[in-house]
Structure formats: structure tokens, C-alpha cells
N, C-alpha and C positions, 0 to 999 in steps of 0.2 A: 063052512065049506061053500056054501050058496053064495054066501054072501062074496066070497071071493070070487067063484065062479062068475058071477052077476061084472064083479069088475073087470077082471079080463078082459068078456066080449064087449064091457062099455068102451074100453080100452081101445083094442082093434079095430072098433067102428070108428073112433074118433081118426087113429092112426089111419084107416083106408078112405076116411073123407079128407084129409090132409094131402096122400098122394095126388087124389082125386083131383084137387083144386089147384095144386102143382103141377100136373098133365095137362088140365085144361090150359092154365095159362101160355104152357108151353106154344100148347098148340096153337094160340090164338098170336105169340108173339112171330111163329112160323108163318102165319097166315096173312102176316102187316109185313111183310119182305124179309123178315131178318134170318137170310141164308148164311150155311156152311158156305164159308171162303175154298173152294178148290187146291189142292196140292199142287203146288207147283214144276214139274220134272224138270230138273238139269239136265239140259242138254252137252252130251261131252264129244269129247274130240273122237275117239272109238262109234260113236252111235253114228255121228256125221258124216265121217270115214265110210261103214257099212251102207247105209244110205246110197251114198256118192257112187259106189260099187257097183249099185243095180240101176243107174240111172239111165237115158237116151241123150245121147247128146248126138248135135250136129256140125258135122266134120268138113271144116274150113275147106275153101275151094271146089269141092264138089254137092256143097251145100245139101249132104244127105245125112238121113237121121238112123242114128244103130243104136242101137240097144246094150247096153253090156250085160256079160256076164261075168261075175267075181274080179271086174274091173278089168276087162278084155274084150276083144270081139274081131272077129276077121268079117269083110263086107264086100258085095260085087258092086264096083262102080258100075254106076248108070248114065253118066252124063256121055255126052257124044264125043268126048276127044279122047277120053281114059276109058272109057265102057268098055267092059269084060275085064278089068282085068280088077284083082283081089287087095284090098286094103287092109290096114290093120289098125289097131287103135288100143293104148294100152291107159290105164289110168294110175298115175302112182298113188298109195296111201297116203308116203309123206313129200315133199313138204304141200300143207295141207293149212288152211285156216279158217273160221268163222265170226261170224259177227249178227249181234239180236240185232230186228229189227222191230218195228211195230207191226208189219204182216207175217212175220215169222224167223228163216233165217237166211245171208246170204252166207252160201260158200264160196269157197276163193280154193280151186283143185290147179295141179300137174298133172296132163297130159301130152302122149305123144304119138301123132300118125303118120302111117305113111299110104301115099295114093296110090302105091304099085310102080312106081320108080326106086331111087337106093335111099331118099334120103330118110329122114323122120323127124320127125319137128315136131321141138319141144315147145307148148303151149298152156297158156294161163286161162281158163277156163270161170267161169261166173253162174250158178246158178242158184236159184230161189226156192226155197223149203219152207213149206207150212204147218210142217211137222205131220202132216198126217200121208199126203200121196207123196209120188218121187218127187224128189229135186228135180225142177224143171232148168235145161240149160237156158242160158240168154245170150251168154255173149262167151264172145273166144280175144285173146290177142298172141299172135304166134311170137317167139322169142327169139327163135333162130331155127336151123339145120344142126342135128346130131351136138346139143350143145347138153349143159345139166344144168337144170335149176335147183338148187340147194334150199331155200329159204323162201318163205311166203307170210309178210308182216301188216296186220293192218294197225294202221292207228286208231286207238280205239277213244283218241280226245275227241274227235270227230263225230259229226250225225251221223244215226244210221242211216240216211238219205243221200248222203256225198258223204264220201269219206279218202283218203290215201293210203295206198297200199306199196311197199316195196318190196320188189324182188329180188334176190341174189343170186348171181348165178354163173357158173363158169364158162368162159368163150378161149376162141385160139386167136394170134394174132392174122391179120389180114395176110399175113403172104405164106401161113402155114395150110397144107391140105387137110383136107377132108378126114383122114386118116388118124390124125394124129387127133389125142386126147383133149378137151380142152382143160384150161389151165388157170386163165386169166380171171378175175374175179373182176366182175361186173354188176352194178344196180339199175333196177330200172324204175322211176317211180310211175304210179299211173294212178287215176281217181277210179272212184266208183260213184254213175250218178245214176242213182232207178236201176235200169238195164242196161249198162255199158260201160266201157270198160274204155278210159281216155287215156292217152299217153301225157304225162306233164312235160310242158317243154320247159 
């Protein structure tokens, strides 16, 4: 029984000098750089959407900066020829698109304001996410008055540095008013180069 006894603990000691010299090396091969690789998180179309929701953007022509809430905001013009009176600004979910970049991501949103006159205008919106703060706006290109933009496509054979984006979107013919619905199916292509947003001719 000793004698068993005796091999056991010779046992254990071999077995915990074994761990022992496998922790070490561990530790030493953690210690020469060789890091856990990071998880990488998908970023989706929903995540970018909510984002977009709470961003500030600034609203063409009277170049001021609002704030949204839940992708809305009403706002007191300040500039000297609209001053006082109340704007609005609504940002749609869809159509909505993104694109990686190497500093993080650009959005490509629908939005539409109006300055406290009747109309509202529909706009193509650009801005830059880092994944961690808001989406910061850069740039706008307006589409038209009371018009619907349906679709927001980028190509994505392109850099993320310059890339082409097409819009689809429905208009009325020139000698119909205001009033009526628009109809006519239209594209518009434009690039994206850094922060801006170009029309292609």
C-alpha cells in the first residue's frame, strides 16, 4: 500500500511539473507578441440605420446643424432672411446604403427638409462612421422638391476612396404641378470622392 501510495504522489508531481512548463511557455510565447486576433463585428444594414437616426446633420441653404431624434427634428431658423420661422427635417430608414472603408464606414441616407416655406426636398445625404461616435454628416446633394427617392445603390467594384453611387427615384413631367404625385422614373449617377458627393455628367 506504501508502495502505491509513494507512486501516486510521484505521479502528480511529474503531471504538475508538466502543466507547469506548458504555462510557462505559454506565457513566454504571449510575451514575444503572439496576440489573440480580435472578433470582428458585422456591421448590418439595421445597426447603420439606428446610428443614422441619432445623428446631426446640416441642413442645405441655411447651413445649420440639428440634431435628430428617432430620425426627425423640427428647428428655428437663424439666418437673416428665414429667421424665426420653424423647419423640419425627417430622415428616412429606407432607401439607405453602406459601404467599408479603411477609416471605418460611409453612409449613403434619404432625407427631407423643409425651411418654413411649402416645399420639402428630397435629399441624398453622405456621412462618415467610425463605428464608435455618431455618424458625422459631410456632404448633401438635393434631388429635387416633393419628389421620392426609391433606391440607393453603390458599386461596390469600386474603392472605398471614389466609388459610384446610383439613385432611382420618382419625378413629374415639367408642365405637371406641384400637386400631383410624381411618377416618372429617373436615375441619377454621382461619385463619392473622400467627402463629397459629385454629380457625373
Amino acid at each position: 500500500m506504501k508502495q502505491t501510495a509513494t507512486y501516486i504522489i510521484f505521479g502528480a508531481i511529474i503531471l504538475a511539473t508538466i502543466v507547469g512548463i506548458y504555462s510557462m511557455k505559454n506565457g513566454e510565447a504571449n510575451k514575444q507578441g503572439k496576440k489573440t486576433e480580435p472578433t470582428k463585428i458585422e456591421i448590418s444594414a439595421a445597426t447603420v440605420a439606428n446610428v443614422a437616426k441619432a445623428m446631426t446633420l446640416i441642413i442645405p441653404d441655411v447651413n445649420q446643424q440639428v440634431s435628430l431624434v428617432e430620425g426627425k427634428a423640427e428647428y428655428k431658423i437663424e439666418n437673416e432672411i428665414a429667421g424665426g420661422l420653424t423647419g423640419s427635417v425627417i430622415l428616412l430608414e429606407k432607401p439607405m446604403a453602406f459601404k467599408q472603408t479603411p477609416t471605418g464606414t460611409d453612409i449613403l441616407f434619404y432625407y427631407s427638409y423643409n425651411n418654413g416655406g411649402t416645399g420639402m426636398f428630397d435629399t441624398i445625404g453622405l456621412a462618415k462612421w467610425d463605428g464608435v461616435n455618431a455618424p458625422k454628416h459631410v456632404a448633401s446633394y438635393a434631388i429635387g422638391d416633393r419628389l421620392l427617392i426609391e433606391s440607393i445603390v453603390i458599386d461596390e467594384t469600386a474603392t472605398p476612396e471614389s466609388y459610384g453611387v446610383t439613385v432611382g427615384y420618382k419625378t413629374r413631367n415639367g408642365d405637371e404641378p406641384m400637386v400631383y404625385a410624381p411618377t416618372i422614373d429617373e436615375k441619377l449617377k454621382v461619385s463619392i470622392k473622400g467627402n463629397e458627393i459629385i454629380e457625373e455628367k
